[in-house]
C-alpha positions in Angstrom: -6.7 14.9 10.7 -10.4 14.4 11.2 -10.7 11.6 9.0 -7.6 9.9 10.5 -9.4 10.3 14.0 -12.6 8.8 12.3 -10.7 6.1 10.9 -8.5 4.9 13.9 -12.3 4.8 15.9 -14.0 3.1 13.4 -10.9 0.2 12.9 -11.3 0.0 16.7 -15.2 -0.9 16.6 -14.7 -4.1 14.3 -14.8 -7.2 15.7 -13.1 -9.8 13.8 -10.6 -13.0 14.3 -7.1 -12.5 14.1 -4.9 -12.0 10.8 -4.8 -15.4 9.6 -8.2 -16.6 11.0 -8.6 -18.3 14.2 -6.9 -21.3 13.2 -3.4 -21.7 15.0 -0.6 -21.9 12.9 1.1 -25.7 13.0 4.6 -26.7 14.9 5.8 -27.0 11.6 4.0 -25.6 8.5 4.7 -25.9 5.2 5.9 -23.0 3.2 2.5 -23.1 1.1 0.7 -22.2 4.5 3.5 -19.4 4.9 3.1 -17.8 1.7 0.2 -15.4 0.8 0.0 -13.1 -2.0 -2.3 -10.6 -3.1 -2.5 -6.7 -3.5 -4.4 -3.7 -4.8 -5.5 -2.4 -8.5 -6.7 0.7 -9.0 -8.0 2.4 -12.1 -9.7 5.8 -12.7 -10.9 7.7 -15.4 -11.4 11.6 -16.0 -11.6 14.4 -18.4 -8.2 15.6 -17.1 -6.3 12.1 -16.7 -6.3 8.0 -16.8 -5.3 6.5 -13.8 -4.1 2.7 -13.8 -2.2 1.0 -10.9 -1.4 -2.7 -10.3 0.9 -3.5 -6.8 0.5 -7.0 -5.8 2.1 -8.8 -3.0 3.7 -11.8 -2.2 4.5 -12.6 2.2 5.8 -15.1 4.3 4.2 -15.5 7.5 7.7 -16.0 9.7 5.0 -16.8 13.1 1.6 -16.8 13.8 1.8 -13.1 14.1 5.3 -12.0 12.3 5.0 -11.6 8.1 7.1 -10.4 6.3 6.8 -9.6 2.3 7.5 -7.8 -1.1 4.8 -5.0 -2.5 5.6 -4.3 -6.2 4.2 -1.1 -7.5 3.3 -0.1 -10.8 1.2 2.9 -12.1 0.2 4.3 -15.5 -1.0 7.7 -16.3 -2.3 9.6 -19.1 -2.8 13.4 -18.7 -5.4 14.8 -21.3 -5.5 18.3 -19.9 -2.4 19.1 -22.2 -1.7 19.0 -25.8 -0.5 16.1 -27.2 -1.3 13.8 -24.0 1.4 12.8 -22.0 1.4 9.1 -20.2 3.7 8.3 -17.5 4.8 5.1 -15.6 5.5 4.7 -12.4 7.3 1.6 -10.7 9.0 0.5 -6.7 9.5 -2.1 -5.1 8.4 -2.1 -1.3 10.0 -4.8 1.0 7.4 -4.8 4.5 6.8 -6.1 8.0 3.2 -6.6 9.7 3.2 -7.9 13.2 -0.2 -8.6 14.0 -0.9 -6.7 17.8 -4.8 -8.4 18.6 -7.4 -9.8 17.0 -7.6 -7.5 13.2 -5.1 -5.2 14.3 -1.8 -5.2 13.3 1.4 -2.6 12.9 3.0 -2.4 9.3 6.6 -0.5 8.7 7.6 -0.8 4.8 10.4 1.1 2.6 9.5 2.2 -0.4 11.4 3.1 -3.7 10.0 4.7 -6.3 10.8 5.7 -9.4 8.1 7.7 -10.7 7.7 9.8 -13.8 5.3 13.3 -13.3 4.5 15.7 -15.5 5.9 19.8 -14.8 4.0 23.0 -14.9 5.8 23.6 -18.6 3.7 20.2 -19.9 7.5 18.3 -19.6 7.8 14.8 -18.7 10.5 14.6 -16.0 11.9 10.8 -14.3 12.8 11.1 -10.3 13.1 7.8 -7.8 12.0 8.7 -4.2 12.7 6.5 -1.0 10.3 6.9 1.9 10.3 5.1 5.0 6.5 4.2 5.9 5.0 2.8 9.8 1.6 2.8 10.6 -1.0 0.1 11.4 -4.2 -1.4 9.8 -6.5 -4.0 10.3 -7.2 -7.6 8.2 -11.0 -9.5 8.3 -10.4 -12.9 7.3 -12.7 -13.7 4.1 -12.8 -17.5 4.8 -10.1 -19.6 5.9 -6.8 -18.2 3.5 -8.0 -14.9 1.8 -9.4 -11.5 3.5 -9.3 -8.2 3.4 -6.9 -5.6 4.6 -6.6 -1.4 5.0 -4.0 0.1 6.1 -3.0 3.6 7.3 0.4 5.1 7.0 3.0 7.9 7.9 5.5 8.7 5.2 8.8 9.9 7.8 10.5 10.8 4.5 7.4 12.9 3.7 8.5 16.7 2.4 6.5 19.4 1.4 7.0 21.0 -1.8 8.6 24.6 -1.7 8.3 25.8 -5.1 6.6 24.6 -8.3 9.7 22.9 -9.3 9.9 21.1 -6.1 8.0 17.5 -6.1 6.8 14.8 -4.5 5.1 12.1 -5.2 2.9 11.9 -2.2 0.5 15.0 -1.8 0.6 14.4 2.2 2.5 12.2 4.7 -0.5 9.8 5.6 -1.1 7.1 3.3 -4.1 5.0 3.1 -4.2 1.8 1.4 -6.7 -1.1 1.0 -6.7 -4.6 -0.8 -7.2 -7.9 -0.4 -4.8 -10.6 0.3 -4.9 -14.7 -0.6 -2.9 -17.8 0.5 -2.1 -20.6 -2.1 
């Protein structure tokens, strides 16, 4: 909870122009000024696992402040600690809406489905999809006039805690925290 509170205060300290720059958005646009893609990677290594994630995006900005967009998820893991190593893959789809509230700031609500693959306590390999319903809000700092950065922090309203060893998830809490960087073509 701390590091939400220090997160929320230090997204409130930035200074920045809003979501899509301070340009204003034309009467009429084209749909190449609407669209923006972009998205995360992630990749890790350890002695216990690999860890390698792709999720990019593609949006349409509806209005100057409404978007709207796909997030498409995929995740591949190797587990060394047992014997022979295991590797999984993960994949979802995650439809979104971001309404952009002043200047960075902006709310985000997004549904998730996830079919994800996790390894038991008994070394199995075992295939579950999840849905979660996801709201929160983040910020975006334009890096020049169609690409910038973005974090966002969420809360997983389908979150459950596991009961027993043979209960799972795939999230370890209901916050989610996610960052990237986003580009329009």
């Amino acid at each position: 909870m701390k590091k939400l509170i220090l997160l929320i205060i230090f997204l409130g300290s930035l200074t920045a122009y809003g979501q899509w720059g301070d340009e204003e958005m034309d009467q009429k646009p084209s749909i190449k000024d609407r669209i923006f893609t972009g998205g995360g990677f992630g990749l890790s290594f350890s002695s216990n696992y690999d860890f390698f994630s792709l999720s990019p995006i593609i949006g349409y900005r509806v209005t100057q402040r409404l978007a709207t967009g796909v997030n498409i998820i995929y995740r591949h893991t190797t587990y060394k600690f047992v014997t022979p190593k295991i590797s999984t893959n993960d994949w979802g789809l995650s439809p979104f809406v971001r309404y952009q509230v002043h200047g960075p700031i902006f709310l985000h609500a997004e549904y998730e489905y996830l079919n994800n693959q996790y390894v038991t306590y008994s070394s199995q390999s075992v295939r579950k999809s999840f849905n979660s319903i996801m709201a929160g809000g983040g910020i975006f700092q334009p890096i020049g006039r169609r690409a910038g950065f973005f974090a966002i922090a969420l809360y997983n309203f389908s979150y459950r805690n596991p009961t027993s060893a043979a209960d799972y998830y795939p999230y370890s809490s209901p916050i989610v925290l996610r960052a990237g960087v986003t580009a329009g073509f």
